[in-house]
C-alpha positions as CSV (number, residue, x, y, z in Angstrom):
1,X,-8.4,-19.5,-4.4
2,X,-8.1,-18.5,-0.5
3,X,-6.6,-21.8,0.2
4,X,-4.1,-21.3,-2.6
5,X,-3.0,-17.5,-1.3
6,X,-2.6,-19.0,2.4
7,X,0.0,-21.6,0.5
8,X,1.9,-19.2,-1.5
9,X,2.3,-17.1,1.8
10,X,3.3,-20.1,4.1
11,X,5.3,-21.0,2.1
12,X,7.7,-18.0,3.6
13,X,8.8,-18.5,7.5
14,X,7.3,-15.9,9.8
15,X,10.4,-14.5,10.4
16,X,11.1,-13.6,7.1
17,X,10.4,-10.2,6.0
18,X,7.4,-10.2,4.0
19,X,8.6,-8.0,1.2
20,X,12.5,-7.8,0.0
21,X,14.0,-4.8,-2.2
22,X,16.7,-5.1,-3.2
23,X,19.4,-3.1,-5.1
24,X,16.5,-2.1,-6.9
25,X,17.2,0.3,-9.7
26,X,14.8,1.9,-12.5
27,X,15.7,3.8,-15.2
28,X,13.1,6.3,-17.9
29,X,15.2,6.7,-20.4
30,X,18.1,8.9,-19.2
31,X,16.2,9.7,-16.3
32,X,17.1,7.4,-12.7
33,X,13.9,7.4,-10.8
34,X,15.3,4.6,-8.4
35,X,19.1,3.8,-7.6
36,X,20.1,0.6,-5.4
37,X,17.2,1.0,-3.2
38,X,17.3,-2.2,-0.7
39,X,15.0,-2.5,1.8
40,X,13.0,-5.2,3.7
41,X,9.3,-4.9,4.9
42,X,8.5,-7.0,8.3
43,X,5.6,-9.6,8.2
44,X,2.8,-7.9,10.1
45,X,3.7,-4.8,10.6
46,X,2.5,-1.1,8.9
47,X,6.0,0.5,7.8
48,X,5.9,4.2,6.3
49,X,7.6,5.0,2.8
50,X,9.0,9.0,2.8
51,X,10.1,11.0,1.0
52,X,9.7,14.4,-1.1
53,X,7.6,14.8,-4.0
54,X,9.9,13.2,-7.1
55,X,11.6,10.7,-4.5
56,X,10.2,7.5,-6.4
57,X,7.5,6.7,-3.9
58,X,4.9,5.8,-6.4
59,X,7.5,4.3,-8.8
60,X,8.8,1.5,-5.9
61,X,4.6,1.2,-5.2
62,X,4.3,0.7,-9.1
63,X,7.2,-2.2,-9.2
64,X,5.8,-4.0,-6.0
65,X,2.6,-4.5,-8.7
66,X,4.7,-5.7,-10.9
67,X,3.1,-2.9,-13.2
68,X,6.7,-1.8,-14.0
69,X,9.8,-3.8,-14.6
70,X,12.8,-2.6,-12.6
71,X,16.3,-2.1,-14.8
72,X,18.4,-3.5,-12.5
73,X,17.7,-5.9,-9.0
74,X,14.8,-7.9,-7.5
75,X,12.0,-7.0,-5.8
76,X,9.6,-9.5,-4.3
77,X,6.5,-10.2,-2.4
78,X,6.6,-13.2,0.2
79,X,9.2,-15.1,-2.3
80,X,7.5,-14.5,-5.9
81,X,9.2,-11.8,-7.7
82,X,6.7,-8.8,-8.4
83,X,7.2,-8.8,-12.1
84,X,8.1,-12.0,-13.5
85,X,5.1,-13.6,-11.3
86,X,2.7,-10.5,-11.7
87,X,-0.2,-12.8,-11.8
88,X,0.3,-14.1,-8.0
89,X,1.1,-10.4,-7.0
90,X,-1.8,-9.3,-7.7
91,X,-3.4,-12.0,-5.7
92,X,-1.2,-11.0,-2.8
93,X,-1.4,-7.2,-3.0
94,X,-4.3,-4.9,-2.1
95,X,-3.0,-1.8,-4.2
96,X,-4.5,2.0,-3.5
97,X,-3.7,4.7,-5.7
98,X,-3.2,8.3,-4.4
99,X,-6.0,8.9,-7.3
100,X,-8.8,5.9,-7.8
101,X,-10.0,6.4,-10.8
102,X,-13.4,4.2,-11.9
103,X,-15.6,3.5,-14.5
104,X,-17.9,6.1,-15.6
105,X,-20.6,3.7,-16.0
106,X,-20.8,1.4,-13.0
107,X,-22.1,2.2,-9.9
108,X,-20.0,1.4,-6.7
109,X,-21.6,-2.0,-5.6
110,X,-20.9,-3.0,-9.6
111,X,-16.8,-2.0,-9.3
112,X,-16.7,-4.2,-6.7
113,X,-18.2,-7.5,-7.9
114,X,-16.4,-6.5,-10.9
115,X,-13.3,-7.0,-9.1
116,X,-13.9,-9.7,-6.8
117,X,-15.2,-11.3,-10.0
118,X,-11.7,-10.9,-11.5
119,X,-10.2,-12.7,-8.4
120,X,-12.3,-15.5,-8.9
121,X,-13.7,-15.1,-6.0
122,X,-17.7,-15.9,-4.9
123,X,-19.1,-12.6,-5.6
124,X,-22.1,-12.9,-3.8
125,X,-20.2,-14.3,-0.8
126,X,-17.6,-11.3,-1.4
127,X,-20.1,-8.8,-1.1
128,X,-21.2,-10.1,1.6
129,X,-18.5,-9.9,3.9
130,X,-17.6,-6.7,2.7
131,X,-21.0,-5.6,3.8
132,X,-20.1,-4.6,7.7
133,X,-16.9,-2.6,6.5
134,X,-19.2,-0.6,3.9
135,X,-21.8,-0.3,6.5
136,X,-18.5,1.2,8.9
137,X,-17.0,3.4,6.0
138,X,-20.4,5.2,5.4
139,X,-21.0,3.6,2.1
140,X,-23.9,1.9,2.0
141,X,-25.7,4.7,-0.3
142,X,-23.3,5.4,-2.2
143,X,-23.3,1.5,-3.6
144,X,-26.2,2.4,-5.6
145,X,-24.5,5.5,-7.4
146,X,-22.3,5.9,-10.0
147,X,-18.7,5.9,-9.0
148,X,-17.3,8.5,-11.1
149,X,-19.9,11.0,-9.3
150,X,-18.4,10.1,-6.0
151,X,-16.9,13.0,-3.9
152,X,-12.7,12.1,-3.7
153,X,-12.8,11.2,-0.1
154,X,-15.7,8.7,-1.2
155,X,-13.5,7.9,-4.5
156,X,-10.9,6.9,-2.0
157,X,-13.4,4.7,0.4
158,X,-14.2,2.7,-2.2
159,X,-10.7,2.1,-3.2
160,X,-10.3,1.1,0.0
161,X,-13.2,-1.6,-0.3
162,X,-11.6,-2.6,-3.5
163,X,-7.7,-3.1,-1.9
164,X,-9.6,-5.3,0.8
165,X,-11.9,-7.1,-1.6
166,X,-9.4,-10.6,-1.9
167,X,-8.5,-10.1,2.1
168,X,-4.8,-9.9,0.3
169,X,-1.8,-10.5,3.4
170,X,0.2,-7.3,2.2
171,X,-1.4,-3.9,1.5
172,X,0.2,-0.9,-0.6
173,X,-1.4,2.6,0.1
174,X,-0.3,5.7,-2.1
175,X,-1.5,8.8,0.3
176,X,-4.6,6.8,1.6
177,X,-5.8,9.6,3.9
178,X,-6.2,12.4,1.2
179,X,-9.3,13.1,0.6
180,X,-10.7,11.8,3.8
181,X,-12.4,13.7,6.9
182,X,-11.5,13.7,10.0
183,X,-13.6,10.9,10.8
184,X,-13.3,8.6,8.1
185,X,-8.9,9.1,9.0
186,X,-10.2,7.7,12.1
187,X,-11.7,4.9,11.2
188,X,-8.9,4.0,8.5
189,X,-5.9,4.3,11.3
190,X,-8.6,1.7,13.6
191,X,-8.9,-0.1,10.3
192,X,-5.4,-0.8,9.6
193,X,-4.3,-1.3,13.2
194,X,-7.0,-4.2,13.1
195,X,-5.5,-5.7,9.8
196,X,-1.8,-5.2,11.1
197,X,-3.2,-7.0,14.4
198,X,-4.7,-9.8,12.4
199,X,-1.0,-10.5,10.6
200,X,-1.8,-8.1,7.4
201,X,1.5,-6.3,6.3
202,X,0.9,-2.7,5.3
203,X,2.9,0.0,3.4
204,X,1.8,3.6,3.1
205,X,3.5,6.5,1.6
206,X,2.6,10.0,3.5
207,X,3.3,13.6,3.9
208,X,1.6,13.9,7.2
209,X,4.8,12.7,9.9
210,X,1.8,12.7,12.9
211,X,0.3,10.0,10.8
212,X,3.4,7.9,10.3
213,X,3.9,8.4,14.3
214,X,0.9,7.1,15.1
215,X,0.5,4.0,13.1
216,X,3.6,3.0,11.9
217,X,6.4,0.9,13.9
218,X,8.9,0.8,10.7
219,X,10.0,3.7,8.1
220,X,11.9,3.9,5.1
221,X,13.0,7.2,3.7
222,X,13.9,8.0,0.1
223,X,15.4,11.1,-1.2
224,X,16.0,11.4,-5.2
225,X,15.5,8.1,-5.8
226,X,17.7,6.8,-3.3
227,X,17.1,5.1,0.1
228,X,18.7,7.1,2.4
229,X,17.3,5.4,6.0
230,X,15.3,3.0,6.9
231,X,14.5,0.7,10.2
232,X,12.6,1.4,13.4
233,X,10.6,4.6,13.9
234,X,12.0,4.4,17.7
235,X,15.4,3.6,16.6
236,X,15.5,6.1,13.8
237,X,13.9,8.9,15.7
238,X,16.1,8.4,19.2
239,X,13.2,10.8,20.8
240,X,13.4,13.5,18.4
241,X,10.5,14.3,16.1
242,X,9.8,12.8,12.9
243,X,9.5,15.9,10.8
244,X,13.2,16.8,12.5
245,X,15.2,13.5,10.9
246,X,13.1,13.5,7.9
247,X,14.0,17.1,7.5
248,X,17.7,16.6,8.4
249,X,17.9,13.7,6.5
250,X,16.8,15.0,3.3
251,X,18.9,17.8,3.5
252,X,22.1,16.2,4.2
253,X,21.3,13.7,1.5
254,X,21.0,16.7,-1.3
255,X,24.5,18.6,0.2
């Protein structure tokens, strides 16, 4: 199964963009959660998502999984179109929830072969490699205990664990800090740096700017459902804060 991920992913040139959005729209009814939203995702590279509570963050996150069917466009992970080839996606995609939320009755070590199980994967050989990141993330206890008794910042280690399980090329993080101490943020932001290093694309949604200034080299910023900037962080901020555009831009979007 690793051999066929590395060929649906070469099958994209490097200078492609990894993920493409575009004139994405989604519709609840009456309701437009998400309207014309284009946007590309650079191969290798961690790029923020922004935006207010109600922007559509977690609804554009829910479409990359192909758990959601958008009304109107085409979104797509490295050429295979999130929905119609859901399957693949999910071989592509390490997703993590703002929320994990886990089976009362399996302990932590058992979520995981569960899911590395569903991959198809080796899961003794799984386990295994994941052992020196659950060693690093403080976890090794915590295998033997139920998951729905973990703490949330532990809730939200183990979600890590089980984004990273199938060593997918693009990650999706819904608020992956929260939760998290001070040193365990540490060890994420050296986490993903490593993965971005290795060639690993990664988008996060945050409400902390300091955390999209130090990791990120891309943003995109949504406002009511709409995309209202994205591109460089250097070329979007021009040397003035973050929190300054983002504030600016959102409030000029709403006028």
């Amino acid at each position: 199964m690793q051999n066929d991920l590395k060929s649906f992913v070469s099958q994209n040139s490097k200078s492609e963009p990894f993920v493409k959005i575009d004139a994405v729209s989604k519709l609840f009814g009456s309701k437009t959660a998400l309207s014309g939203v284009t946007w590309s995702v650079p191969r290798g590279r961690i790029s923020g998502l922004l935006g207010p509570n109600g922007a559509g963050k977690t609804t554009l996150f829910r479409l990359l999984m192909g758990i959601l069917k958008s009304t109107s466009g085409v979104i797509s992970v490295a050429g295979h179109d999130c929905f119609e080839e859901r399957v693949r996606i999910k071989r592509l995609v390490g997703f993590l929830p703002d929320e994990p939320v886990f089976y009362s009755y399996l302990k932590g070590r058992e979520v995981l072969e569960l899911s590395a199980g569903m991959h198809g994967l080796d899961v003794e050989s799984a386990m295994m490699e994941l052992g020196p990141l659950i060693k690093r993330l403080g976890m090794t206890e915590a295998m033997s205990a139920f998951a729905d008794d973990y703490s949330r910042g532990m809730k939200k280690k183990l979600g890590i664990l089980l984004a990273l399980v199938h060593k997918p090329p693009l990650l999706v993080l819904d608020e992956p800090t929260n939760g998290l101490d001070v040193e365990s943020t540490r060890i994420f932001f050296d986490l993903m740096r490593e993965l971005a290093a290795a060639g690993t694309t990664i988008v996060f949604s945050t409400h902390l700017m300091d955390q999209v200034v130090r990791l990120c080299s891309d943003i995109a910023i949504i406002h009511e459902g709409r995309l209202i900037r994205s591109g460089s962080l250097d070329e979007i901020c021009g040397g003035r804060s973050l929190e300054e555009v983002f504030m600016e831009l959102t409030q000029n979007a709403a006028l």
